[in-house]
C-alpha positions in Angstrom: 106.8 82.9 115.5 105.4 85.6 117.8 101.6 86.1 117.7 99.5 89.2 118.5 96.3 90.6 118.7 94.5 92.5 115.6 94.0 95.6 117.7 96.8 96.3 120.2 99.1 94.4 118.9 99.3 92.7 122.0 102.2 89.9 122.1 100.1 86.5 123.6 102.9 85.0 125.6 103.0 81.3 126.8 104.6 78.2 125.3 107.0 78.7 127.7 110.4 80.8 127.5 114.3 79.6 126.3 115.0 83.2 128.3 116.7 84.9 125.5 114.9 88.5 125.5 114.5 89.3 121.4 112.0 90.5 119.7 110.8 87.2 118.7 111.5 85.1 121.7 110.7 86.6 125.0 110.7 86.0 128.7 106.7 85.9 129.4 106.6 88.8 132.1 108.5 91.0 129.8 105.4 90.4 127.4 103.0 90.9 130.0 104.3 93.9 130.9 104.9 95.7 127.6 100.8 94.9 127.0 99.6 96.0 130.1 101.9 99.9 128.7 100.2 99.6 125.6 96.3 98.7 127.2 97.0 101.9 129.3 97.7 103.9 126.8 95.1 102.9 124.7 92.3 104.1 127.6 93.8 107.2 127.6 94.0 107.7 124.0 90.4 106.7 123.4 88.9 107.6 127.1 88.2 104.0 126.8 85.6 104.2 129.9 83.3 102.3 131.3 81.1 105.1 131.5 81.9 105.5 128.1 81.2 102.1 126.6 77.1 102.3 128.9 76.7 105.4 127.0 76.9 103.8 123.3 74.1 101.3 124.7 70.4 101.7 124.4 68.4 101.5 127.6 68.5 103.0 130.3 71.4 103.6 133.3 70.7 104.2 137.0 72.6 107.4 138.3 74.5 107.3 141.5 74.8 111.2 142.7 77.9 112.7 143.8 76.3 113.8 146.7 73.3 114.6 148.7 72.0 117.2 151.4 69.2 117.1 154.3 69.1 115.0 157.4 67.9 111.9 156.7 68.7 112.0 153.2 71.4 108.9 152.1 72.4 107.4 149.1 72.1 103.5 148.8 74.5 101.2 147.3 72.5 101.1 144.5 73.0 104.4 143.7 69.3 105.3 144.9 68.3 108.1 147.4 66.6 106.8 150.6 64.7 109.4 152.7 64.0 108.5 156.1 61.5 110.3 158.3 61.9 113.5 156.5 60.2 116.5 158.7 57.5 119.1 156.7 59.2 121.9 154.9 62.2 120.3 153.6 64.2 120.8 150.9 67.2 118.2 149.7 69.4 118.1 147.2 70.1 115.6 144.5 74.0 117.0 143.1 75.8 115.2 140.4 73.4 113.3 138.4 73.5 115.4 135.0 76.6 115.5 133.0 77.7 115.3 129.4 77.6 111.2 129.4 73.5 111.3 128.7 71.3 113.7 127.1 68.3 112.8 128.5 67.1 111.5 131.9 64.4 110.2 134.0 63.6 111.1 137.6 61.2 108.5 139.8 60.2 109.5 143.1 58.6 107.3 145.5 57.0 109.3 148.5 54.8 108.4 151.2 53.8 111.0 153.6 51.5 112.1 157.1 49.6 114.0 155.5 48.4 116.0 152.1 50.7 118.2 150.9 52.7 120.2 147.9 56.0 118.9 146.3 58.0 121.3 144.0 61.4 121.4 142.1 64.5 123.6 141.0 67.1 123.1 139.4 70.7 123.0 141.2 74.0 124.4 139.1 77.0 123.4 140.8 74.6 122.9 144.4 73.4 126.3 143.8 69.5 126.7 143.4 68.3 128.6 140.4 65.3 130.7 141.3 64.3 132.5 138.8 61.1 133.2 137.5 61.4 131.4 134.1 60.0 128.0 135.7 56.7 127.8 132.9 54.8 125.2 133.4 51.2 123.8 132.2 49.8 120.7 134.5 46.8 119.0 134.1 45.0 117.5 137.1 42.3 114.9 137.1 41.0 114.1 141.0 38.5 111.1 141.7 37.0 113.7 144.8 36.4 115.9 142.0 33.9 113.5 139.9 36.9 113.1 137.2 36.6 116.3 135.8 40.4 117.5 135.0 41.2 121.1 135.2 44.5 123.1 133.9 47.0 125.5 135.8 49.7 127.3 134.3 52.3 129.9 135.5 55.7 130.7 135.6 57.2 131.1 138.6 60.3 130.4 140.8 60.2 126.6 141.1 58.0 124.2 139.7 54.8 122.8 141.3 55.4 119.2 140.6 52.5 118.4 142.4 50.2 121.3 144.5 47.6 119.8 146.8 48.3 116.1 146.6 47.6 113.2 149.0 49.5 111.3 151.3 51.4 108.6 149.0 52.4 108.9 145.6 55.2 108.2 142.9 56.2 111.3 140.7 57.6 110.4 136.9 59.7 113.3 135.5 61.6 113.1 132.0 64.0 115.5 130.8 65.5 116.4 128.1 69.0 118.1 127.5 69.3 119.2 131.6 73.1 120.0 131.4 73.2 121.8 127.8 73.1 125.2 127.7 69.7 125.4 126.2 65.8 125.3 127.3 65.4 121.7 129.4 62.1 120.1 128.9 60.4 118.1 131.1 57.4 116.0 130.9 56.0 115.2 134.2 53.2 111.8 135.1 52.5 112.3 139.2 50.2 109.5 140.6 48.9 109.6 144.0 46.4 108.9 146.6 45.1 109.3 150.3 43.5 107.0 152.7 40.1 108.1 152.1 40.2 106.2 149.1 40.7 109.3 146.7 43.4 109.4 143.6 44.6 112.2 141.1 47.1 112.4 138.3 49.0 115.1 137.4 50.2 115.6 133.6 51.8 118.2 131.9 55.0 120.5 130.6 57.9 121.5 133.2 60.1 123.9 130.6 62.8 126.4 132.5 62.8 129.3 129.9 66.6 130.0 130.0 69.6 128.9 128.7 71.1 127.5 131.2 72.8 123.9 132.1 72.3 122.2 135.3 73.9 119.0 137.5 71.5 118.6 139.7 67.9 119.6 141.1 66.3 120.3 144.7 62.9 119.1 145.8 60.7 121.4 148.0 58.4 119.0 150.4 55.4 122.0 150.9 54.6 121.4 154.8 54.1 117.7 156.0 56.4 115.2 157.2 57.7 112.2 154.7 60.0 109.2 153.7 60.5 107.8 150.5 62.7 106.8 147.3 64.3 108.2 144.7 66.2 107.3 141.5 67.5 108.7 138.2 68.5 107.4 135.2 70.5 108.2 131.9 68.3 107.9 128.8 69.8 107.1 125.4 
């Protein structure tokens, strides 16, 4: 008697074959070939992705971009962006990393540079750079030089100042939330750094862009001095 999966109904062939094709005796590739029709119609049915199935999983998933700009700038077969001996005044792009698959993300940027310096951010819409002046943001620094005293900026501008006067190395944590809806993204941003006179800062606070827009990507603004580093991002659920 022919056998078959709960799901599918997939015939399981083997046993052999007396070559007679009917329903209830058939020649094994004839089997093999109706369930390989019916597991491709099933993925198209349900988008039975891998992307998909990662999704419905807690955790967190590293995102490979679509693609990136800037000399020096290179995506890893990891998925992570390498920058190698990127000159002062740059700015890169990071395209393809929000979609509809998460809701929330998380950016990690590793940078080491020759010098202090400023690092800011926009947000990209199919590669194009958003700049206007809804970019609100309140950031708390706390500086060893200054005897550990924080101090408060806010504004809203046309970028945000992910990190304004900071030293030579750091890594900058950025989490977002809802970056390709059509609604306000929140961020919340953790930047720690330090130089090699032996001072450290951190930067906490609020990145919110005060429009309802929905974005794929993002742009980072080096403010002046030379650098290399690493950057990843990652899908949140």
């Amino acid at each position: 008697m022919t056998q078959t999966t709960p799901k599918l109904a997939l015939v399981k062939p083997g046993g052999g074959s007396t070559g007679l094709n009917t329903p209830a005796d058939r020649v094994d590739i004839d089997v093999i070939n109706a369930n390989s029709d019916k597991i491709d119609a099933f993925a198209t049915q349900t988008d039975a992705r891998l992307d998909t199935v990662e999704a419905a999983k807690a955790g967190a998933y590293k995102i490979t971009p679509t693609s990136v700009t800037g000399s020096g700038v290179t995506i890893d077969g990891d998925g992570s962006v390498v920058l190698s001996s990127l000159p002062g005044g740059t700015t890169f792009q990071i395209n393809g990393v929000f979609s509809a698959r998460f809701r929330a993300y998380r950016i990690l940027f590793r940078y080491d540079a020759t010098d202090n310096g400023s690092w800011y951010l926009r947000y990209l819409s199919a590669g194009a750079e958003n700049t206007s002046s809804v970019y609100r943001y309140s950031l708390t620094t706390q500086s060893s030089s200054d005897g550990g005293a924080p101090f408060t900026s806010v504004g809203m501008v046309n970028q945000f100042p992910v990190a304004a006067a900071v030293s030579s190395r750091g890594l900058v944590d950025i989490t977002l939330d809802g970056p390709f809806l059509s609604e306000l993204t929140i961020a919340s941003l953790r930047h720690a750094a330090n130089n090699d006179a032996g001072a450290a800062w951190e930067v906490t606070g609020n990145l919110t862009y005060g429009a309802n827009v929905a974005f794929d990507g993002f742009s980072l603004i080096s403010g002046g001095v030379a650098f290399s580093g690493i950057l990843k991002v990652y899908g949140i659920n």
